[in-house]
C-alpha positions, 0 to 999 in steps of 0.5 A: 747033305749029300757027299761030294761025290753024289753032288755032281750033275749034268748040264744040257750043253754038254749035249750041245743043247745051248741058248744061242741061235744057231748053235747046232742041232738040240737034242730032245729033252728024253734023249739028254735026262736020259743019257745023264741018268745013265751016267749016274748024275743026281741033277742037272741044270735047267738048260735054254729057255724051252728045252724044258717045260716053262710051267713049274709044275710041268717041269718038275715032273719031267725031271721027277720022271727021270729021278733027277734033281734040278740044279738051276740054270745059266741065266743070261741077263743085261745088267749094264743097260741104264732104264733095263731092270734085270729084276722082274725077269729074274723073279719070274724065273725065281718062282719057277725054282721053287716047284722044282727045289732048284737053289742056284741062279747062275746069272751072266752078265751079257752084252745085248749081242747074239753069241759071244764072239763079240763085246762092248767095253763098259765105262764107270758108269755102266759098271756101276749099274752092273754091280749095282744089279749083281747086289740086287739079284743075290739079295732077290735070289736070297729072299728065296731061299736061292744061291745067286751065282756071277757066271764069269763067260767068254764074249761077257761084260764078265770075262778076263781077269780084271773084269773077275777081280773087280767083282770079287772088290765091289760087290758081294756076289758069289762066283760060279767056278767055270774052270774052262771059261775062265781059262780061257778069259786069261784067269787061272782057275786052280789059283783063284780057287786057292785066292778066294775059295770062300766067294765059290759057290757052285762050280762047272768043270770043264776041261780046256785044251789051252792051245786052241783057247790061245787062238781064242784070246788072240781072235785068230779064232771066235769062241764058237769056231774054237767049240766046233774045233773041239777046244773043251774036252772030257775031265782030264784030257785038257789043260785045266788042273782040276785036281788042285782046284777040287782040293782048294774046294775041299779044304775050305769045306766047298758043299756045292754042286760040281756040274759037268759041262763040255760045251759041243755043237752037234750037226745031227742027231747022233747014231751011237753014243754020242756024247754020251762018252765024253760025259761020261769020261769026265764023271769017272774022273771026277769021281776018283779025283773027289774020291782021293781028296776025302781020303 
């Protein structure tokens, strides 16, 4: 097992490289693996369907190609949808991971809608299908030798607080720790990493400025004007403590991966660095505050 200071990895999004359309301008897949090579990452996420080779094979060598270990992916899946069964998407892309030793499938439970300025309101019923699927997929992703992770995410059926509290009281799927969309959904993330270290099982650090996030919660600004108005920032230059919640992981002996991402649209291809900077302000970071919590 790597310690935790080489456990951290990369995210496309963090270059702007993102599933929604319309999002911005996308950056090649040279440009990015490049770039979090230079950073001293281990691994990354898979990224949008089509940033990386769909054929496992394929995939596996661009990455071997540039020294970095997939991770897995943000998974996007409708889990609430009666006669929808999430399950056969899921073991396509399972089988994918294994030519590429991913091991943690980061689901979000999505509404059916483009983006995520908007949602629906689940009723019981529909909450039980969801819960109900969140089993199914992490007995699925198990049998495989893979970590299922809920992605709790603004514009989600998974976003607020509540919505957190009763996944983690009706159904035994692990969490994956989104520092800054949980801040934002009105959940802290450094006290609900002190409540339930043991559901966390994979991380993405992100820094929030909370004023902006406020707009968010109050719709005086969608979530993807709040991006565009730069509401995430480089580890350490936000609101989120995360410190605290890097300490919380560590006393309950946390050994998965912390992947950075701050969420950026692009309008062009960058003439310098970047985004290379912000990447890697936050992996200097982290590095020392993971450094501090071993000593």
């Amino acid at each position: 097992m790597n310690t935790q200071a080489h456990r951290i990895a990369g995210a496309p999004i963090s270059w702007g490289v993102c599933e929604v359309p319309g999002w911005g301008y996308q950056l090649t897949p040279e440009r990015v693996l490049k770039e979090m090579r230079e950073v001293g990452l281990a691994a990354t996420e898979i990224g949008p369907e089509g940033f990386l080779p769909g054929e496992p094979q394929a995939m596996a060598q661009v990455l071997d190609h540039h020294d970095l270990q997939a991770v897995g992916g943000f998974t996007p899946l409708l889990l609430h949808v009666p006669g929808h069964d999430p399950l056969p998407e899921a073991e396509t892309l399972l089988e994918s991971y294994a030519a590429s030793k991913a091991d943690v499938l980061v689901l979000s439970a999505v509404t059916g809608l483009d983006g995520y300025d908007s949602r629906p309101e689940l009723d019981a019923d529909g909450w039980r299908l969801l819960l109900s699927n969140l089993d199914r997929l992490s007995a699925l992703a198990a049998e495989r030798g893979v970590r299922a992770v809920l992605h709790p995410h603004v514009g989600t059926m998974i976003e607020n607080g509540d919505e957190v509290q009763r996944v983690l009281e009706h159904s035994a799927i692990s969490l994956c720790l989104d520092t800054g969309h949980l801040l934002i959904g009105g959940t802290d993330p450094a006290e609900l990493t002190r409540q339930a270290p043991e559901r966390i099982a994979h991380t993405h650090m992100k820094d929030v400025n909370a004023a902006l996030a406020a707009k968010v919660q109050s719709g005086r600004l969608t979530y993807t004007e709040a991006v565009r108005e730069g509401m995430y920032r480089p580890l350490g230059a936000g609101d989120v403590d995360v410190r605290a919640i890097v300490t919380h992981l560590g006393a309950r002996g946390y050994d998965g991966w912390y992947v950075l991402e701050q969420d950026t649209i692009l309008t062009e291809e960058p003439a310098g660095r970047g985004p290379l900077d912000d990447v890697w302000a936050s992996a200097e970071h982290l590095r020392s505050v993971l450094g501090e919590a071993q000593q």
